[in-house]
C-alpha positions as CSV (number, residue, x, y, z in Angstrom):
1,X,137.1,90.8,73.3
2,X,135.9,90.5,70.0
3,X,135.3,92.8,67.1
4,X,132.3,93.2,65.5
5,X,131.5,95.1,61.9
6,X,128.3,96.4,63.1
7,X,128.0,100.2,62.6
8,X,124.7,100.2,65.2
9,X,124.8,98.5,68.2
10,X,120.4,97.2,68.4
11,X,119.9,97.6,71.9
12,X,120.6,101.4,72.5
13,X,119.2,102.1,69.2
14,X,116.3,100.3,70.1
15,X,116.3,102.3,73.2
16,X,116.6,105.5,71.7
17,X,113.9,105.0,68.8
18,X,111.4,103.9,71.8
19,X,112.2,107.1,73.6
20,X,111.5,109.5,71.1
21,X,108.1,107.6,70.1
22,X,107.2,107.6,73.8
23,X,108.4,111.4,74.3
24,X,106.2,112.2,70.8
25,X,103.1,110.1,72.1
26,X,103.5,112.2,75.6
27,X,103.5,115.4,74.3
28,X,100.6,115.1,71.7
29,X,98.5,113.5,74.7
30,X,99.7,116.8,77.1
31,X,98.7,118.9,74.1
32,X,94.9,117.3,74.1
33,X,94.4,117.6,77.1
34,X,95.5,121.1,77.9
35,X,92.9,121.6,75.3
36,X,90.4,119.9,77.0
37,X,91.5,121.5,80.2
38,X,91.3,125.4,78.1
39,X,87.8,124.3,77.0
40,X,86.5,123.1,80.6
41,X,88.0,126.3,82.0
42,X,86.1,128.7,79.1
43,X,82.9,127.1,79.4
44,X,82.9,127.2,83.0
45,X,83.8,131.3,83.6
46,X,81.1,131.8,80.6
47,X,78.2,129.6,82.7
48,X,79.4,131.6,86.1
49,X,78.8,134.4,84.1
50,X,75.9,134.1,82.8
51,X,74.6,133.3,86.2
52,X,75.7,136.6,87.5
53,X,74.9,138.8,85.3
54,X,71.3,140.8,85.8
């Protein structure tokens, strides 16, 4: 086998910084749409509501 200076091997760190990017992009798209969903959810009860109500 041969030996090699490098400190970082490219692929796995190439892996790994594409992970956390990925895992990042997930969760901020989760945390829209759980916003989305919290807003559809509000607006929804308050319509029912209002229906309801004398």
């Amino acid at each position: 086998m041969r030996r090699t200076n490098r400190l970082v091997n490219p692929g796995p760190a190439a892996a790994t910084v594409l992970t956390l990017v990925l895992t990042v992009w997930g969760a901020s798209t989760m945390s829209g749409a759980a916003e989305h969903v919290r807003g559809a959810k509000k607006d929804a009860f308050d319509s029912i509501a209002a229906l309801t109500s004398p």
